[in-house]
C-alpha positions in Angstrom: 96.5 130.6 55.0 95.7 131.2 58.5 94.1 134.4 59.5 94.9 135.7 62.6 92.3 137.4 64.5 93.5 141.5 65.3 93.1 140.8 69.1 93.4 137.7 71.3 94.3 139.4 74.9 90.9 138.1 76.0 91.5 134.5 75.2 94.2 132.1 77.3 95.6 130.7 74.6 97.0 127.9 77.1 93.1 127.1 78.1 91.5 127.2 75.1 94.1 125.2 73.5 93.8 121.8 76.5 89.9 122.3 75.9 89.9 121.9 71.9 92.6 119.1 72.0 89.4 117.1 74.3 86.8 118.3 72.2 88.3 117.5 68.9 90.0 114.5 70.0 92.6 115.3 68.9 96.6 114.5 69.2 99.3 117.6 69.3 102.8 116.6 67.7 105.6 118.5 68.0 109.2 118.5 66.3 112.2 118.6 68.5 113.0 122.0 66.7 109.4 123.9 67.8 110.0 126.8 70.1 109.8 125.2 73.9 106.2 126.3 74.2 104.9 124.2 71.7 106.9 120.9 73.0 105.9 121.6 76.1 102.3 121.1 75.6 102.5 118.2 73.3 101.4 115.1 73.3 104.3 113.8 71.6 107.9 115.1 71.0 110.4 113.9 68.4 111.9 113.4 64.9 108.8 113.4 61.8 108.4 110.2 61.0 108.1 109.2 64.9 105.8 111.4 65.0 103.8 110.6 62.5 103.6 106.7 63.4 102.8 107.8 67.2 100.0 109.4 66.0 98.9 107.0 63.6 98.7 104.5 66.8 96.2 106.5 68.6 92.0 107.2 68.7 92.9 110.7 67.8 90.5 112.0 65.4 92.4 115.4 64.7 96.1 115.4 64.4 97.8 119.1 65.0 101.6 118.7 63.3 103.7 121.4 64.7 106.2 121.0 62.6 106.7 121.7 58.7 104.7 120.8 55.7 106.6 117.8 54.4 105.8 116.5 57.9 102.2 117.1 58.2 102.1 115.0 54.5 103.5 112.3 56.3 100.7 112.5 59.2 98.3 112.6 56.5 99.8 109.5 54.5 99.8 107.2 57.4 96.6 108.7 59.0 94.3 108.9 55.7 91.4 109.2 58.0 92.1 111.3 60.3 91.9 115.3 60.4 95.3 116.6 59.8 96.4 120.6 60.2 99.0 122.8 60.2 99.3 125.9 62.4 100.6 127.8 59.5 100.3 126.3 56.3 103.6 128.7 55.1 105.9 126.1 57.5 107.8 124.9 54.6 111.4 123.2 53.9 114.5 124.6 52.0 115.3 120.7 50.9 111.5 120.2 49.8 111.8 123.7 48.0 114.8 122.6 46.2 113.3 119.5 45.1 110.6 120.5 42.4 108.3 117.0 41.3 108.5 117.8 37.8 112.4 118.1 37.8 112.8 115.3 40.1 110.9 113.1 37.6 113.1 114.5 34.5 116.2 113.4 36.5 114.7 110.1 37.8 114.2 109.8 33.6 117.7 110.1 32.8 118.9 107.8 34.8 116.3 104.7 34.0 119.1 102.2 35.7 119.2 103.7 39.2 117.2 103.6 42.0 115.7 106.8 43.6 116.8 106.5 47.7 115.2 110.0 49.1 115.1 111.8 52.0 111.9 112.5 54.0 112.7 116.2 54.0 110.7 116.3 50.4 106.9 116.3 48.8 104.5 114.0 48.8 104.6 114.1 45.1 109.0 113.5 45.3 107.7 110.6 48.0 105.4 109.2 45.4 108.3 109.3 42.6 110.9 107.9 45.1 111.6 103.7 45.6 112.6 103.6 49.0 112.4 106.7 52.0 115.0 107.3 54.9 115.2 109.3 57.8 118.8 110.3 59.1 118.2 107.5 61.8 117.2 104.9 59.1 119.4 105.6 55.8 122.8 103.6 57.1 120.5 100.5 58.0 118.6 100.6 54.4 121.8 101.8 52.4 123.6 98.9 53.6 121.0 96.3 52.4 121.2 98.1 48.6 123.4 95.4 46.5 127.5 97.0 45.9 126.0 97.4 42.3 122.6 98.9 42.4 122.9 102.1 41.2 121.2 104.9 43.8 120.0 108.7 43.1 120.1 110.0 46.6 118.5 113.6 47.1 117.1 116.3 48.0 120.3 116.9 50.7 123.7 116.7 49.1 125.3 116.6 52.5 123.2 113.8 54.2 123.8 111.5 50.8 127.8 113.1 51.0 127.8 111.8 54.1 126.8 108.1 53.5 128.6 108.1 50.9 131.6 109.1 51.9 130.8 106.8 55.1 130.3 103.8 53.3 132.1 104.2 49.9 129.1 103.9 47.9 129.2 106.2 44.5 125.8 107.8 44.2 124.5 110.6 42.4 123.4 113.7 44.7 120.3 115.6 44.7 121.5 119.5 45.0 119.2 120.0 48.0 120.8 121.7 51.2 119.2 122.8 55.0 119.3 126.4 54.9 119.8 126.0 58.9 122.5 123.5 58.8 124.1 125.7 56.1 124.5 128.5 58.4 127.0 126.9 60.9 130.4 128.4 60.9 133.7 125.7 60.8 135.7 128.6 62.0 133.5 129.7 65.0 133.0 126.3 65.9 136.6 125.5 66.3 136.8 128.3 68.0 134.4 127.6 70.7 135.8 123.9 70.6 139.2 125.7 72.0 137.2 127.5 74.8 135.5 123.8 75.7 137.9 120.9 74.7 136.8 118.4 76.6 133.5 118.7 75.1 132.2 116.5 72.5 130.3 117.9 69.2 127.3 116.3 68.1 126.3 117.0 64.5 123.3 116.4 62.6 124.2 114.8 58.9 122.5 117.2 57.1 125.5 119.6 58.1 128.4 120.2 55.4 131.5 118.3 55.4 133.6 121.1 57.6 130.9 120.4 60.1 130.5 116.8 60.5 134.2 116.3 60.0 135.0 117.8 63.7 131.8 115.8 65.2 132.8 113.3 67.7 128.9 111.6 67.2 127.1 112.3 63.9 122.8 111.2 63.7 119.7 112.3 63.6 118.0 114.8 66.3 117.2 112.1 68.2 120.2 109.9 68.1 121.7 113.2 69.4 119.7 113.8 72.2 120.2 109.9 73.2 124.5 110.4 72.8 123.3 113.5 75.1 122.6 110.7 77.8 125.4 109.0 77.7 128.2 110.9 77.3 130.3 111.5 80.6 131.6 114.9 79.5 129.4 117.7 81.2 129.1 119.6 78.6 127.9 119.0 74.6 128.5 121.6 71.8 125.2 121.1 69.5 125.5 121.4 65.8 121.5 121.3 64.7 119.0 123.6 65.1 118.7 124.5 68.3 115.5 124.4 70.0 116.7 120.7 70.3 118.6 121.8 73.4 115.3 122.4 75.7 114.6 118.9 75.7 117.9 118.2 76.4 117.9 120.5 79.0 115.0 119.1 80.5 115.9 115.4 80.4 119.8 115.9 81.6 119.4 119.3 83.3 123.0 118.5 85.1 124.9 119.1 81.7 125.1 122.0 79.9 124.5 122.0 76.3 125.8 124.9 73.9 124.7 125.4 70.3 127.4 125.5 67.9 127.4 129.2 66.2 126.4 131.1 62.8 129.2 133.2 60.6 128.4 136.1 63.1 129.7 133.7 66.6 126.1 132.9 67.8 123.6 130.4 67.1 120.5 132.7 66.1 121.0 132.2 62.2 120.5 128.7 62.8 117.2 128.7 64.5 114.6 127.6 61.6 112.3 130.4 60.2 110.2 127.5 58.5 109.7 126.0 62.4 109.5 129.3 63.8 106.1 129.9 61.9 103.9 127.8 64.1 103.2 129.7 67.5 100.6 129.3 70.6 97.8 131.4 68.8 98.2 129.5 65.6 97.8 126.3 67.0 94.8 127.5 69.0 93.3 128.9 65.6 93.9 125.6 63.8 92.4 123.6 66.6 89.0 125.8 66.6 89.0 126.0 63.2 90.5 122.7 61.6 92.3 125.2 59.5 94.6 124.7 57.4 94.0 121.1 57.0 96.0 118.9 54.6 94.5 117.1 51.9 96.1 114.7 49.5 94.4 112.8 46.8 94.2 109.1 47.1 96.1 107.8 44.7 98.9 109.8 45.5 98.8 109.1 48.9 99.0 105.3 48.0 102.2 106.4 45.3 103.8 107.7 48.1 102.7 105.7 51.0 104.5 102.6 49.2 108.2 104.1 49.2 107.6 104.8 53.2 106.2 101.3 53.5 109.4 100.1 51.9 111.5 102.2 54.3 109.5 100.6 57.3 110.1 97.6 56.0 114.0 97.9 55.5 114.4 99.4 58.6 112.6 96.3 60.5 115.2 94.2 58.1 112.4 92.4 56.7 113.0 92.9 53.0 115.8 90.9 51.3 118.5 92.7 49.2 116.5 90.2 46.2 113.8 92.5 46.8 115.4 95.7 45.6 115.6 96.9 42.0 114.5 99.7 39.6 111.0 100.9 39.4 
C-alpha cells in the first residue's frame, strides 16, 4: 500500500513528477476515466488494453498505469520486463471483484463443453482460466468468428455479454458480474434530460444495463465513443460512461458540448469511479520515486494468461480461423 508522506507543500508535484518520468525512463499511461490531471500529463491516453500494447512498443523501462489493477496486470503481461506500478495499489474493479478464480474455475468445471469468452475487466488468474479475451471494442469482431454451435461462458459483466447476445442472437451463459458505475445511471433521469435536449444523441458504453443501452443512439467502448463524438453533426452528446471521459472530448471537439447522463439523484457524480478516483498527482509522484507499488506476477501465470490475450489479438487481426476455436 502506498504511504503517503504527512506533508508535501514543499514539493511541485508537477516537477518532480516530469523529472522522475526521465530518470526512470519511464512511460505514464492513463485511462480515459483518470481525473483530467492525470491525462493531462500522460504520455498516453485511452482504453486498457491500448494502453498496455502502446507501452509495450516503447524503450520505457518503468511503466506508471494510472488506471485500475486488472489494467496494470495487463501492462505487466505484455511488458514482463519492464517495471510496472500502480499509484495506489487499492485501484480495483467491481467486475474483477465479482469474479473470484476459484469460483470461476468451479463454473468453467461444470460446463466442460463450453468455451470461456471473458472480459478484460477481470484477474490475471480469471485471464489465465479464460480461452479467448475481449475488450468492448473487440468482442462483436471475435463473437462473430465463434461457430453458431460452440457453446460460450461469457463473464464477469452480465450486461456487456446481454448485450451481444441480445445483439447477435447467440445463447450464452452470463457471468453475474456488473460496473458498479454503469449501474448507477438512472433510465428515468436520462429520459428526462433526453426531453430537455432532443436533438441530441446518447452514447452508451455496453457495460450499461438494458434501460440504458436501449435509448442509445451509438453503443461501444470509451473510445468508439469519443470517435462517434467526432462525427456526429448534432452539437451536443448526452454521455452514458463514466465521466472523466468528457475532458478529452472536450479537448478534441471543444465546439460541442457534451453532458453526462445522470445518477438516481439527477446528476452524474454517483457515476464517477471511486476505484479510478484512487490514483492522484502525489501518488503518482510517490510511485515514480519509489517504484512502489509495483506488480509482480509469476511466470507461468503470466504465460496462462498471456495466451487467452494472444488469442484475442489474434481474432481481432482475423487471423485465426473459426477451425481454430474449441474447448480447452
Amino acid at each position: 500500500m502506498t504511504v503517503m508522506p504527512a506533508d508535501l507543500s514543499g514539493i511541485d508535484v508537477r516537477a518532480e513528477i516530469e523529472r522522475l518520468r526521465k530518470e526512470r525512463n519511464a512511460v505514464i499511461l492513463a485511462h480515459y476515466y483518470q481525473r483530467p490531471e492525470l491525462q493531462d500529463l500522460a504520455d498516453f491516453v485511452g482504453d486498457s488494453l491500448e494502453l498496455s500494447r502502446k507501452a509495450a512498443e516503447t524503450d520505457a523501462e518503468v511503466i506508471a498505469f494510472c488506471g485500475v489493477k486488472f489494467m496494470a496486470d495487463t501492462a505487466k503481461i505484455l511488458s514482463p520486463n519492464k517495471i510496472v506500478v500502480l499509484p495506489d495499489i487499492n485501484a480495483g474493479c467491481s467486475l474483477e471483484d465479482s469474479c473470484p478464480p476459484e469460483k470461476f474455475k468451479a463454473f468453467r468445471e461444470a460446463h466442460p463443453d463450453h468455451i470461456a469468452l471473458t472480459y478484460i475487466n477481470c484477474s490475471t488468474e480469471v485471464k489465465a482460466l479464460s480461452d479467448i479475451i475481449v475488450t468492448s471494442s473487440s468482442a462483436e469482431t471475435i463473437l462473430q468468428q465463434i461457430p453458431l454451435d460452440q457453446k460460450i461462458i461469457f463473464g464477469p459483466d452480465r450486461h456487456l455479454g446481454g448485450y451481444l447476445s441480445r445483439k447477435f442472437n447467440r445463447e450464452m451463459l452470463l457471468w453475474p458480474g456488473v460496473c458498479i458505475v454503469h449501474e448507477a445511471f438512472s433510465e428515468t433521469e436520462l429520459l428526462k434530460l433526453r426531453a430537455q435536449h432532443p436533438n441530441a444523441p446518447i452514447a452508451a458504453h455496453p457495460e450499461c444495463p438494458p434501460h440504458i443501452v436501449d435509448h442509445a443512439d451509438y453503443v461501444g467502448s470509451t473510445s468508439g465513443i469519443l470517435q462517434y463524438a467526432r462525427t456526429i453533426s448534432q452539437d451536443t452528446l448526452i454521455v452514458a460512461t463514466e465521466p472523466h471521459i468528457i475532458h478529452q472530448m472536450q479537448l478534441s471537439i471543444p465546439d460541442k458540448t457534451f453532458i453526462g447522463a445522470p445518477g438516481a439523484d439527477g446528476n452524474c457524480n454517483c457515476n464517477i469511479c471511486p476505484y479510478m478516483a484512487l490514483n492522484t498527482l502525489e501518488k503518482l509522484y510517490i510511485a515514480l520515486r519509489d517504484l512502489t507499488p509495483r506488480v509482480e506476477i509469476e511466470e507461468p501465470l503470466r504465460l496462462a494468461a498471456k495466451k487467452s490475450l494472444d488469442r484475442m489479438l489474434e481474432m481481432a487481426s482475423g487471423t485465426v480461423g473459426k477451425g481454430d476455436l474449441g474447448t480447452r
